[in-house]
TORTORVO-309149 format. One record per residue (C-alpha): residue in one letter; x, y, z. Coordinates in steps of 0.5 Angstrom, whole numbers, plus 500, padded with zeros to 3 digits. Example, Ala and Ser with C-alpha at 12.3 -4.5 7.8 and 13.67 -1.06 7.14 Angstrom:
! TORTORVO-309149
A525491516
S527498514
END
This chain:
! TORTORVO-309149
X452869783
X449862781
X452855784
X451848782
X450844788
X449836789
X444832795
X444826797
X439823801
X432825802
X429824809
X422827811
X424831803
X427836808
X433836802
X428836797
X425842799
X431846800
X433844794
X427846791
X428854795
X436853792
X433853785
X428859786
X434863788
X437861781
X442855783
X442848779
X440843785
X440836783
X437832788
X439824789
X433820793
X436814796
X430810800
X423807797
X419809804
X413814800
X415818806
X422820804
X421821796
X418827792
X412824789
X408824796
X409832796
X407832788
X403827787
X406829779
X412826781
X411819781
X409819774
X416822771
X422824775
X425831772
X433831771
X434835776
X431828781
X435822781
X432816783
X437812788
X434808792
X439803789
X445806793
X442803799
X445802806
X449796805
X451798798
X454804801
X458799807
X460795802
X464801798
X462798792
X464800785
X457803782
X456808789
X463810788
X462812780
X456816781
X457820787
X464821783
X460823776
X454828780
X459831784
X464833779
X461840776
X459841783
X461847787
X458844794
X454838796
X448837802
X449830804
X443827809
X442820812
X447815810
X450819804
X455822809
X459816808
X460818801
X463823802
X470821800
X468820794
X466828793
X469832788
X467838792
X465840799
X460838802
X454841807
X452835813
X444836813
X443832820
X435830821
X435825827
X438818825
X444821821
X448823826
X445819833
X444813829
X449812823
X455816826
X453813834
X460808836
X455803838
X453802831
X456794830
X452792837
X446795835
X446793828
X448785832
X444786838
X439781836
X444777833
X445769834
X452769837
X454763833
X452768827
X456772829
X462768830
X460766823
X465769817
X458772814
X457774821
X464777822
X464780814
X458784816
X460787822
X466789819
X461793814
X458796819
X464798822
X467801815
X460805814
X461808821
X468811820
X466813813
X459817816
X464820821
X469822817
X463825812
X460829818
X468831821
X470834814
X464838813
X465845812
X458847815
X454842819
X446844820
X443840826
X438842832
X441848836
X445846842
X441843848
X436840845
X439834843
X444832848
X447826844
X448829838
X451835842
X457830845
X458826838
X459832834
X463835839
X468829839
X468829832
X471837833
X466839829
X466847833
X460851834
X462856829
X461850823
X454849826
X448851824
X441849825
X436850818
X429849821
X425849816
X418846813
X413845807
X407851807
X405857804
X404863808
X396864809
X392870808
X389871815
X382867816
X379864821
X382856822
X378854828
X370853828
X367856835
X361852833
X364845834
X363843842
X368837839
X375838838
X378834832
X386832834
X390830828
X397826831
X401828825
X408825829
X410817828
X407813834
X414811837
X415811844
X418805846
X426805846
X425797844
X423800838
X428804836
X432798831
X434803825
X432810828
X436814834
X432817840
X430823837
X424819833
X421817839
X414821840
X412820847
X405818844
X403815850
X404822852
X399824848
X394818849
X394817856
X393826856
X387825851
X384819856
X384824862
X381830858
X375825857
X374822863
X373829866
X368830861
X371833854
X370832848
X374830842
X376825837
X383824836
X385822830
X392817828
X396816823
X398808823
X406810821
X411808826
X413802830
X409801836
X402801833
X400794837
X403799843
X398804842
X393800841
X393796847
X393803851
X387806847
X384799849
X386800856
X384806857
X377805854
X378811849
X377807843
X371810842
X374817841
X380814837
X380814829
X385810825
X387813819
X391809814
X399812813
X398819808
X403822802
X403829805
X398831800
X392826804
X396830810
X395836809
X388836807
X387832815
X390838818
X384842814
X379839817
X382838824
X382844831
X389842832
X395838831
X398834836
X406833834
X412831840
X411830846
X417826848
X424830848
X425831841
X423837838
X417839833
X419839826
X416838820
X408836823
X409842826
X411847822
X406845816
X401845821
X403852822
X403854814
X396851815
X393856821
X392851825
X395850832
X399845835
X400842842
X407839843
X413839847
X416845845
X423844848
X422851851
X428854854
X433851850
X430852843
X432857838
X425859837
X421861842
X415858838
X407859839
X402853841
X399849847
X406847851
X405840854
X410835858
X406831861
X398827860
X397832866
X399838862
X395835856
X389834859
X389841862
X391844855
X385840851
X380843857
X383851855
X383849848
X375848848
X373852853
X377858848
X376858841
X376865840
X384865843
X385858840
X383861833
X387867834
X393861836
X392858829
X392866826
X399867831
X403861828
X401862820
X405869822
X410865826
X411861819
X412865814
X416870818
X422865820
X420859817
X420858809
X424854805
X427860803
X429863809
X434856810
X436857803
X439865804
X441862811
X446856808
X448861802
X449867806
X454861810
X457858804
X459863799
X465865804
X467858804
X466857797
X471863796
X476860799
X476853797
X479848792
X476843788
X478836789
X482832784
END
């Protein structure tokens, strides 16, 4: 049995590389991508892409946030026209206020800010907090407020009326929990599609035991600070002061590294001042924002990968890294994660710096770490695992329901 399906919104291309799990079991999968950021497009994965996209990728970045607020008449049209042959729609980021103009049911892939940020009530007063007050009695002032009222009901209600929500396991984001549960949205309507880029590795060895200098790669946002999170909610932030504070005791007590950073995210000049202060600029690298294709051939070259270590969850960084045997130090949120995944579990600088000393003083456990991941990976983590999974769910309720007029 094939459907066809509809996605809008394409953070981190997690949709688009479901949808590109959904067409390998034989479904027709169109994907609308709606932000120009390299990071949330399909060419950063397939560098062929940018050159053309195929008919099954439409580019929609100009159904933007305050087109989408605004209602305006073209949205409306073009979700009417790609949703009219469908038999479900995955909605992601703001595309879950376009929900009323489906023609089908539709699915909520919740990624982060979707949910904590566009559907949070104090969504008028963050968007307006830095706002001059005469602006905000201004008639300019008081039209966009109510835009950004209009899309926060319209994202709530897109969100409510799901049939299958996919969000972070119960627990790991307290936050999301209480929104969702104010929406009704029960238990028994949520998922959580935990899933990433890569390809099962044959068994090799990933990590040299010749090399006394570790090489870290920090694949996560540098985002520590709550000022920063304008746009973002509070699973974006990383705790790379964590890290870096971690990283700078490891040396001061006599191990050697080199970590690598990648200059995306919005406290860079934080970090910079911290690595300064904490006299490990000599130890540090900058490496210039990457496709994920530059990424992956970083993750090549490192020992190990460095993701979260505030109380978000590891997510894409890490299961690449897992595809790629290489292993990873992070907050893995043990104790209220559905997976019990495997790396060098850290909290706190102290955590960091004793795990950085085992990693060097082990190679041969920390290679056998990265064999053990790739394993992990392949056995619960592909996209197509996630497509099964959704599939397995929403055949049922295709069964039973009726296409809008």
């Amino acid at each position: 049995m094939t459907f066809s399906i509809f996605l809008f919104g394409n953070t981190n291309n997690y949709p688009y590389l479901l949808g590109e799990a959904l067409r390998d079991l034989g479904h027709d999968v169109t994907l609308a991508v709606n932000r120009a950021e390299l990071l949330h497009r399909p060419e950063s994965i397939n560098p062929k892409l940018a050159e053309n996209y195929p008919d099954s990728i439409v580019d929609a970045q100009w159904i933007t946030e305050s087109a989408v607020s605004k209602k305006e008449r073209d949205v409306k049209e073009f979700i009417n026209k790609h949703s009219s042959d469908a038999d479900f729609a995955i909605l992601n980021d703001y595309g879950l206020a376009l929900a009323d103009d489906l023609r089908c049911p539709h699915v909520a892939l919740l990624t982060g800010s979707d949910l904590t940020y566009y559907a949070n009530p104090a969504l008028p007063e963050i968007k307006s907090q830095d706002w001059a007050f005469n602006f905000k009695q201004s008639s300019e002032g008081v039209r966009q407020l109510t835009a950004f009222e209009e899309l926060l009901k319209s994202q709530r209600r897109g969100i409510q009326n799901a049939a299958l929500v996919s969000f972070a396991t119960k627990g790991l984001v307290p936050k999301g929990d209480k929104i969702l549960q104010d929406l009704g949205v029960s238990d028994a309507r949520r998922c959580f599609l935990y899933f990433g880029r890569g390809r099962p590795l044959v068994s090799k060895q990933q990590t040299s035991d010749r090399r006394k200098r570790l090489i870290l790669l920090n694949g996560a946002r540098i985002l520590w600070t709550p000022k920063s999170l304008s746009g973002c909610s509070t699973q974006d932030l990383k705790g790379t002061n964590v890290l870096l504070e971690g990283f700078a005791r490891f040396i001061s007590t006599g191990g050697q590294a080199e970590l690598r950073l990648v200059r995306k995210g919005q406290d860079i000049p934080e970090a910079e001042r911290l690595i300064e202060s904490l006299r490990i600029t000599d130890q540090v690298v900058w490496l210039p924002e990457l496709s994920s294709t530059a990424f992956s051939r970083e993750i090549e070259r490192c020992d190990i990968v460095c993701d979260q270590f505030g109380l978000s969850f590891p997510g894409m960084v890490t299961i690449q890294a897992f595809f790629a045997g290489k292993p990873v130090i992070a907050n893995f949120r043990r104790g209220i994660a559905h997976l019990n995944l495997p790396g060098l579990n850290a909290e706190t600088p102290e955590e960091v710096c004793a795990q950085l000393h085992f990693a060097q003083a082990n190679s041969a456990k920390l290679r056998e770490l990265g064999n053990e991941s790739s394993r992990f990976a392949a056995q619960y983590l592909t996209a197509r695992d996630a497509a099964n999974q959704l599939m397995a769910i929403m055949i049922p309720v295709l069964s039973g329901s009726k296409r809008r007029p």
